[in-house]
N, C-alpha and C positions, 0 to 999 in steps of 0.2 A: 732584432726588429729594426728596421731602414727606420731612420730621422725623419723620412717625409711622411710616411704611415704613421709612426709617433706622433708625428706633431698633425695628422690630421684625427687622428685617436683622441688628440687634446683637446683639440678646436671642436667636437663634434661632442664631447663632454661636458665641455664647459657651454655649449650652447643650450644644452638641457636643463644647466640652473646649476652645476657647480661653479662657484665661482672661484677665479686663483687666490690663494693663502700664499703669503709672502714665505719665503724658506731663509730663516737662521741661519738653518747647517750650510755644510759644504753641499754647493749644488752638486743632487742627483740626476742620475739617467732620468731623460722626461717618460719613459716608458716605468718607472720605477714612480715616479711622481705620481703620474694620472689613475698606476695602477693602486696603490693605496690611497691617492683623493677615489675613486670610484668604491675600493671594496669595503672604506669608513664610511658607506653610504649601505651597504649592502646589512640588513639582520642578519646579526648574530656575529659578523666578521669582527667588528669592532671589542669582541672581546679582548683581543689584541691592539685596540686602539685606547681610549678611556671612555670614562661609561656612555657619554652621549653617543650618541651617532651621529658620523658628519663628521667629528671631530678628532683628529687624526696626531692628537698629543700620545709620545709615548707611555706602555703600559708596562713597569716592572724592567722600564731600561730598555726596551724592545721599539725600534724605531724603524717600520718596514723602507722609510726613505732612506735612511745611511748604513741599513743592513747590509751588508757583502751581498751582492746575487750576480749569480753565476749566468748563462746565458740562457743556460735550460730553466734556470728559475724565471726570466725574464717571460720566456716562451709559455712557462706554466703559466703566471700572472695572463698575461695575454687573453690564452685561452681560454683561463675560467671568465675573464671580463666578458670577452664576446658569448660565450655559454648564458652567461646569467643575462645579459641582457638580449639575448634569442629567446630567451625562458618568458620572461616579461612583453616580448611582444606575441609568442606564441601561446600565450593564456588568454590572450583576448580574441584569440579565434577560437578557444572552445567555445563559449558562446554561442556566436554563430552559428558554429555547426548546430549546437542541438537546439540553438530557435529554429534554426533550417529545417532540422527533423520534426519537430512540435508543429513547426507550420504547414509541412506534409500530411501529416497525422490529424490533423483539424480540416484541409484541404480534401479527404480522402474520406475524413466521417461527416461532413457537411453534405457532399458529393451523393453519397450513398444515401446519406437522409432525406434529398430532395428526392434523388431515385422512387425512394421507395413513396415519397409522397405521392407522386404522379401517378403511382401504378394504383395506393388504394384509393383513389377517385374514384375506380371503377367497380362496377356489382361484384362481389365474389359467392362462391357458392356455401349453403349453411350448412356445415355436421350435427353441430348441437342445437338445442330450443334456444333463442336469444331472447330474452326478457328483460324488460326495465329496469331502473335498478331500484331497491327496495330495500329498507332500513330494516325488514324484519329479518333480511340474511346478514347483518351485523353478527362478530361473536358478543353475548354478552357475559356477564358473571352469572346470572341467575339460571342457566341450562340444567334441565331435570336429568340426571344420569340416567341412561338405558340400564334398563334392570337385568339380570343375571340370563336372561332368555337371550335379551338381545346381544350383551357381549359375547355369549357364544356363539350366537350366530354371526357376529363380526370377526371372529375368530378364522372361521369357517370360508369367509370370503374369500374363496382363490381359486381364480381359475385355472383350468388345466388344461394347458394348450402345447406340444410336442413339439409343433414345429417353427422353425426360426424364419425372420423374416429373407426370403429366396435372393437372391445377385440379382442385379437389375442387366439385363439384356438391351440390346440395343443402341446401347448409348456410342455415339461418337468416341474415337480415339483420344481426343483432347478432353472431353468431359469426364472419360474413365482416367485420368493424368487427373485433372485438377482435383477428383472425389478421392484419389489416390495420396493426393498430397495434402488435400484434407484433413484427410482419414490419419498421416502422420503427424502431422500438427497438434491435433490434438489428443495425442495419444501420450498418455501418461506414465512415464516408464516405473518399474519395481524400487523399491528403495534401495540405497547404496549399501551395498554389505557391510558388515562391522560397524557403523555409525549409526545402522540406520535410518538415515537421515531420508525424508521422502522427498522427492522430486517435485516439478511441476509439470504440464505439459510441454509437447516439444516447443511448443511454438512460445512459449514464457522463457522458456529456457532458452532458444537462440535470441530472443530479446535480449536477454541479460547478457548471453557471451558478445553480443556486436557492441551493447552498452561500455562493457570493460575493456573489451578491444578496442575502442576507442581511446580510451582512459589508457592503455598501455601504448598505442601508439605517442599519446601526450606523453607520457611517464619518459620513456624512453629513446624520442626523436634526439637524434643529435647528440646525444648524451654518449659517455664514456663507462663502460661498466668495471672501470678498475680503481684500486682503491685509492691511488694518487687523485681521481677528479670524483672520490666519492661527495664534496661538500655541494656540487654541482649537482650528483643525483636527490641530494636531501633538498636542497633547493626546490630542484622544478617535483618535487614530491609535495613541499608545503605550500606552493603555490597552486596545484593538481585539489590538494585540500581543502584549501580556503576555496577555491573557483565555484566549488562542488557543493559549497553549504547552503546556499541558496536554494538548490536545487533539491537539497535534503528535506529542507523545512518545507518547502513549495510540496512532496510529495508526502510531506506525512499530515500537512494540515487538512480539516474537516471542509473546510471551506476555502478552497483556490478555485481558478479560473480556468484550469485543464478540463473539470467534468464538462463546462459549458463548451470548451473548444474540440476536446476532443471524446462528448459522451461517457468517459470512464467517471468512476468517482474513485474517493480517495481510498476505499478499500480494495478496489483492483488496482489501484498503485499500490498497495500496500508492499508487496513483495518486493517493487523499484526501492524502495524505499529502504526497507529491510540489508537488502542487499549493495545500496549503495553507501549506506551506513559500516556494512562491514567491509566496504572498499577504504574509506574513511578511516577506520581504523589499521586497517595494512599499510596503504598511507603516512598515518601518523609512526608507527614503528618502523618504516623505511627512513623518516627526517630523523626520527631518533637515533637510527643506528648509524646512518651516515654521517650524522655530527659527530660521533663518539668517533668514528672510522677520522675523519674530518682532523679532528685535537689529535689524533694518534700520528696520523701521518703529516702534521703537518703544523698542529699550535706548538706541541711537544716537543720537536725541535728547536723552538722559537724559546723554548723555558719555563712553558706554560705549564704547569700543574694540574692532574683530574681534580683534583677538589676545588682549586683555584677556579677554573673553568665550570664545575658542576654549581658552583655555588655563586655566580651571576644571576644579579636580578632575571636577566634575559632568558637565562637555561633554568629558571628556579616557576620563572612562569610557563614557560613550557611542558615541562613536567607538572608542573599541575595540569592544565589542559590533556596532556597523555594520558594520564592519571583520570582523567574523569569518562575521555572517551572510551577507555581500554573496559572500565565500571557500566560505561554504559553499555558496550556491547555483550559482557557477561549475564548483565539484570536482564536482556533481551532474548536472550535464548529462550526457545520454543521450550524445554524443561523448568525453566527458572521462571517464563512468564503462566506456567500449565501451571506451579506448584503453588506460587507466592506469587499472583497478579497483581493487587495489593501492591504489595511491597515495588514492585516492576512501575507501577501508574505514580507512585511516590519517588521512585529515585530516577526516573526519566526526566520529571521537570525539573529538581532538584538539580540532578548531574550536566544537564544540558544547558543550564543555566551560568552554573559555575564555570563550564569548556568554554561558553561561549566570550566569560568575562578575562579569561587566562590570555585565549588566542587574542582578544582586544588586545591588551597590551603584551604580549608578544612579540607581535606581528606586527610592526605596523600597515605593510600594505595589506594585510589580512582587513583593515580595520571598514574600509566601505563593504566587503562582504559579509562582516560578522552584523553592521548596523543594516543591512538588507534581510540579511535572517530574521534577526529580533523585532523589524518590523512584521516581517511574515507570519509570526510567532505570536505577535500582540495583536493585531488585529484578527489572525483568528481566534485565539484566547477571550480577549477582554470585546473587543468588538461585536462579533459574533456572536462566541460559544458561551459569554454570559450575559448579553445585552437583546440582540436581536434575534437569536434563536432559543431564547430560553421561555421555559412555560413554570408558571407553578401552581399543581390542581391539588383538590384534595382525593386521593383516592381511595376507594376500594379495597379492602383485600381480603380476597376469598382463597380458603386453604382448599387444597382440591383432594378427592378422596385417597390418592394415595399418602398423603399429609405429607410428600415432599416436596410437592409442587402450588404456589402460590399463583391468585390470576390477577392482576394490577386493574384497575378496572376505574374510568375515569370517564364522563360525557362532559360535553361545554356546545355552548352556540358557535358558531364559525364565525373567522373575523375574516374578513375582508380588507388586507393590508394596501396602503397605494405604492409602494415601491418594493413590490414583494419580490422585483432581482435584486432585489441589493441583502435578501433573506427572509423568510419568514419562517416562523415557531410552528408548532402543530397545532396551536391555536387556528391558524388557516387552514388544515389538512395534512393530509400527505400522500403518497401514492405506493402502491404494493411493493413489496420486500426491502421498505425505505423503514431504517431505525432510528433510534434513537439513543442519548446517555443519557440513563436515570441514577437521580440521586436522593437518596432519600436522609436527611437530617437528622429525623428521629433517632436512628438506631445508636450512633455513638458519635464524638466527635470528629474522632478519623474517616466517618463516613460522611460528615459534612462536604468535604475537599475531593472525596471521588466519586468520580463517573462510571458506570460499566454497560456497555452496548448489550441492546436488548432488539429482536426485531419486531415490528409491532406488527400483531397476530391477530388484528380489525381488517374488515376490507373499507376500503379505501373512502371516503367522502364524496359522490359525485355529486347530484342535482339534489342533495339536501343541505337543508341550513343548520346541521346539527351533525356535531360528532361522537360515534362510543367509540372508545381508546382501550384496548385490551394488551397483556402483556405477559406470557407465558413464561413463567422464571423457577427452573428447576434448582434446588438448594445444591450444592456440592460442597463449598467451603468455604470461608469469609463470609461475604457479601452475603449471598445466595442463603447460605446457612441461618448469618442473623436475620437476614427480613423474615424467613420461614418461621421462625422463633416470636418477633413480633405479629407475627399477621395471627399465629394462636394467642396471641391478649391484644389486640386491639384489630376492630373489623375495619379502620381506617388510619391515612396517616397521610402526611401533607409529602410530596416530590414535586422535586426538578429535573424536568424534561428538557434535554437539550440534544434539537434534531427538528424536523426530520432530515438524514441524511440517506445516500444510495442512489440507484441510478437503475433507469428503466430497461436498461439492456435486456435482463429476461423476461418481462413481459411482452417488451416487443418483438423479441426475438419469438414467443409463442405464435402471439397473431398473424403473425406471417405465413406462418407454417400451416400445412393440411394437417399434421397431426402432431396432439402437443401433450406430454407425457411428463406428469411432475413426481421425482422423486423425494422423498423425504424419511428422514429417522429418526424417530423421537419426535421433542420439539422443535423439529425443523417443521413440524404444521403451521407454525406462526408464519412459514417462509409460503407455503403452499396454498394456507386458505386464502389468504387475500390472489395470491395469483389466480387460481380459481375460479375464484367471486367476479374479478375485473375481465376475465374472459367471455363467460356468460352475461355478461353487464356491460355489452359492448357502448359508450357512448353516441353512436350512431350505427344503429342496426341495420339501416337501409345500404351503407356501402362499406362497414367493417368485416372483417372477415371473421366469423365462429369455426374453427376450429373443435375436430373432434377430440376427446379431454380424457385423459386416463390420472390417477391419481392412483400411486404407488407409496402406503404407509406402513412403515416398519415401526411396531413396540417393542419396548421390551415388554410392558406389561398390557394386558387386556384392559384397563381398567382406566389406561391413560387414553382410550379413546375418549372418555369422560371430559377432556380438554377443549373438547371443540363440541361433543354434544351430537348423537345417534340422529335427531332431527336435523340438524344442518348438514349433514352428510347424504340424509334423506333429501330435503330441500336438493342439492345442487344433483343428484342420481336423479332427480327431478327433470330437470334440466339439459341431460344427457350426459352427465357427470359415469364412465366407468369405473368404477371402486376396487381396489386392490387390498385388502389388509393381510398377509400371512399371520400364520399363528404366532404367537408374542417367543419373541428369540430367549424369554427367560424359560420356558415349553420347549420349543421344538430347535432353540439354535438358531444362526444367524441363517438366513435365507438368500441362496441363489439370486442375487439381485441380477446377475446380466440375463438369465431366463425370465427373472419377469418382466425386465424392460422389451425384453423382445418379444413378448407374448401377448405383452400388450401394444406394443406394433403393431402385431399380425390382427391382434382382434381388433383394434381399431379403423385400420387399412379396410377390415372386410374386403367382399367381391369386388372392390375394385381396383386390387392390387397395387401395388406400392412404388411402380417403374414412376410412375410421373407425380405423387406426392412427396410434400415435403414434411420432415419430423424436428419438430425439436422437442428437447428436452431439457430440463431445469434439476437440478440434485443438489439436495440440500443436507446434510447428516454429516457423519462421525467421517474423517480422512478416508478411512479403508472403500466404506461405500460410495464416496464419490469418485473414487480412483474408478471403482469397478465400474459406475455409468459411463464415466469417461471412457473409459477404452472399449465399452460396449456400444456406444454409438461410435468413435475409432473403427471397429470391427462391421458395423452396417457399413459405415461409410465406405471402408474398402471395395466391400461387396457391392460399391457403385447406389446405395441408396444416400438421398441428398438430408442430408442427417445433421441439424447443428446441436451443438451441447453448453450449456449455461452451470457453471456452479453458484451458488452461493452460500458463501460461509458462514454461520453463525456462533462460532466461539474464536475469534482471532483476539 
């Protein structure tokens, strides 16, 4: 290294806030000097230095100033300087980029939502009967079960239609391309062999790959993929880490400022989220291993001992923090959260509490990004989810005639909040396929402290000053099992509601459309009835558009029609409600779902065919069934019909 680049390497060090330390020893190389004043500044180097940081007293006799170094050592020192501080100024453009992208994405669903304002100003034409809304189509608890006559004839509902809805003709070149590209977008590919593991749609899926390709681009710009400049890759890995925690906590909370900016809510983030968690954790086992690579080629020589080195405050908190992330991505797997939820909602806040206190003092320049989490974290926690969105009523609880399923069942007057963006409880209302976390105290201690999302299975509150609150809650295990257990001794019991949470994409995504077709399996009624309800119940029937209405309900049992009640079904067939039930799948087996989506296409379309309508659909039920709508409107859309598809999930 030239004396004039040295000594401008000095001056441009020392102008950022190192100041010069008088040197004892025999004076060294200034390139030798500046390079140990800079890398006693750097976490984790200074394990070779004494314990503070900054402070560049030797460790164990080891004194990188009066060290022998050879030229190529000088040239390594060098390099990793400028590496690490390129790392540090190129973390602050990630950032940017993805407010860049956020502010795309809000730009883009603003954009479209003005659009479509303008367009429904004007008349559109009606499919079904549109009528006022009316408290008597509420679900309530007291619904008289259809007696043994009628569930067979509910049974029996199915129409039998052959053929599929036809390829649309006519269309432009470019419009059969875009319905083309549609049509792959959302098409949901097969699960991955030997893992099993299911997929999302395409269009989720290239999300995620440009999300991580980015993250590898940061990971690896500039960087050296060899083991001499691995302490380099561990570096711009834990600074890739910390950058990213923000962004964790911002996508897994209930209440952030994306639903409003960009229409999604936190549970179509959820999979962002999911997945950037386990970025997080590769992540964290890259800093790990590159420091162990790091000691090996390079403290080791120096004198330094594994144990000596593993057992620094600095490496002792680290390893905690690894230790709890590696925990937390185990408790989160789709098996571990299926089996033991419970346990998964207890060692989430627990674990993540603990990482976040390790990387504190770890890290230090971690430490503005861990204190921007944990405000993310409190304010939606303490703020929110138990201050301003919490309710507590006494409920209801009706065991339902298969006596595995219980109905939560609560009314109160409407409050009328004055700063209701800053949140309101369901005491104000809520809007279709919008949930909530109930918690009910009664049952045991351990159930004081958890939440478990419920979707509420009432239509919606318009032009009334009163709300019933219903809540379909099939028993399975825990939770679910004990409340079924109390609702047989006691016909009430005091919960906490906290929600409403979710976002209107699929009802809006219905009204739009000429034809609107809702699937559902099981208690995914809870998802259906109110979309439904708020269809025929348009808020202003002189310029909103009714849509023709097919409702598609898979049982397992005949008996669980009893859930929603033979009259309300009647009521909305009223209305121009088309009704689908196949015979219950514990009878006749799982049921051809992409025939009946299309059959009720066809019957809905009627004579006047399907080239210039639009369809959407909404599917709510078990993975296997919404794959199959999913690729079943996939497969119209090919066939050039303008086809959008909605899932919503109800057991995440």
């Amino acid at each position: 290294m030239r004396a004039d680049s040295a000594n401008s390497l000095s001056f441009n060090l020392m102008s950022q806030g190192w100041p010069e330390r008088p040197v004892a020893h025999p004076a060294p190389s200034i390139n030798d000097f500046t390079s140990a004043r800079l890398l006693s500044t750097i976490p984790n180097y200074h394990l070779v230095m004494a314990e503070e940081p900054g402070n560049p007293q030797p460790l164990s006799g080891i004194d990188p100033r009066i060290h022998p170094q050879t030229n190529d050592d000088a040239d390594f020192r060098r390099r990793l300087i400028e590496g690490i501080l390129y790392s540090r100024w190129m973390i602050k453009t990630y950032h940017a980029v993805l407010l860049s992208v956020l502010l795309a994405f809000t730009a883009w669903h603003w954009w479209i939502k003005l659009q479509r304002r303008r367009r429904d100003v004007k008349p559109h034409k009606h499919y079904g009967t549109a009528a006022s809304s009316s408290t008597s189509s509420t679900l309530s608890g007291n619904t008289t079960p259809p007696d043994a006559a009628k569930a067979k004839e509910v049974n029996d509902e199915l129409t039998i239609l052959l053929s599929k809805p036809p390829a649309v003709r006519n269309l432009s070149t470019a419009r059969k391309l875009l319905r083309k590209l549609h049509a792959l977008a959302i098409y949901q590919p097969p699960k991955i062999p030997m893992i099993n593991k299911s997929l999302p749609s395409n269009s989720t899926t290239l999300l995620i790959l440009l999300f991580l390709s980015l993250n590898l681009i940061y990971l690896l710009h500039r960087t050296s993929l060899t083991l001499k400049f691995a302490f380099l890759v561990a570096d711009r890995a834990s600074l890739l880490f910390v950058a990213n925690l923000p962004w964790l906590y911002l996508l897994a909370a209930k209440n952030q400022p994306l639903k409003f900016l960009t229409g999604y809510s936190y549970e179509n983030l959820n999979i962002l989220h999911r997945r950037l968690g386990e970025w997080l954790c590769l992540l964290a086992v890259l800093h790990s291993a590159g420091m162990v690579v790091g000691w090996y080629t390079f403290l080791r020589t120096q004198g330094l001992g594994l144990w000596y080195f593993l057992t620094r405050d600095i490496i002792l908190l680290g390893i905690g923090a690894f230790v709890c992330y590696e925990l937390l991505f185990l408790t989160s797997l789709s098996a571990f959260r299926r089996w033991w939820y419970e346990i998964f909602l207890g060692t989430h806040v627990v674990l993540q509490a603990g990482a976040l206190g390790f990387v504190f003092f770890h890290f230090h320049t971690a430490r503005v990004y861990v204190g921007i989490s944990l405000g993310i974290f409190l304010v939606d926690r303490v703020v929110y989810r138990l201050v301003l969105k919490s309710k507590t009523i006494r409920a209801d609880l009706t065991l339902m005639d298969d006596a595995d399923t219980v109905l939560v069942s609560g009314s109160w007057p409407l409050s009328h909040r004055f700063l209701s963006t800053l949140g309101q409880n369901v005491g104000s209302g809520w809007k279709p396929t919008e949930h909530v976390f109930l918690t009910v105290p009664a049952l045991s201690r351990k159930h004081m402290i958890q939440a478990h999302p419920f979707t509420i299975a009432a239509a919606a509150p318009t032009d009334t000053e009163h709300a019933w609150f219903n809540l379909i809650i099939r028993a399975h295990d825990g939770f679910t099992r004990d409340l079924v257990r109390h609702a047989q001794r006691y016909a009430s019991t005091e919960v906490r509601l906290d929600g409403p949470y979710g976002s209107l994409h699929a009802l809006e995504m219905l009204r739009r459309s000429d034809l609107a077709v809702v699937v559902v399996g099981g208690s995914g009624i809870a998802v259906a009835y109110p979309l439904v309800w708020a269809l025929f119940h348009q808020p202003d029937v002189e310029t909103a558009t009714t849509p023709a209405v097919g409702l598609i309900w898979v049982v397992h049992e005949a008996i669980q029609v009893n859930w929603i009640g033979q009259e309300r079904l009647d009521e909305l067939r009223n209305k121009g409600l088309q009704v689908c039930i196949p015979p219950p799948t514990s009878e006749a087996g799982r049921p051809d779902v992409s025939t009946l989506v299309e059959n009720m296409v066809v019957e809905l379309g009627g004579n006047s065919g399907l080239s210039e309508q639009s369809v959407g659909v909404v599917a709510s039920g078990p993975d296997g069934m919404n794959r199959a709508v999913e690729n079943t409107c996939a497969g119209m859309a090919w066939r050039g019909l303008d086809c959008s598809v909605a899932v919503e999930k109800y057991g995440w």
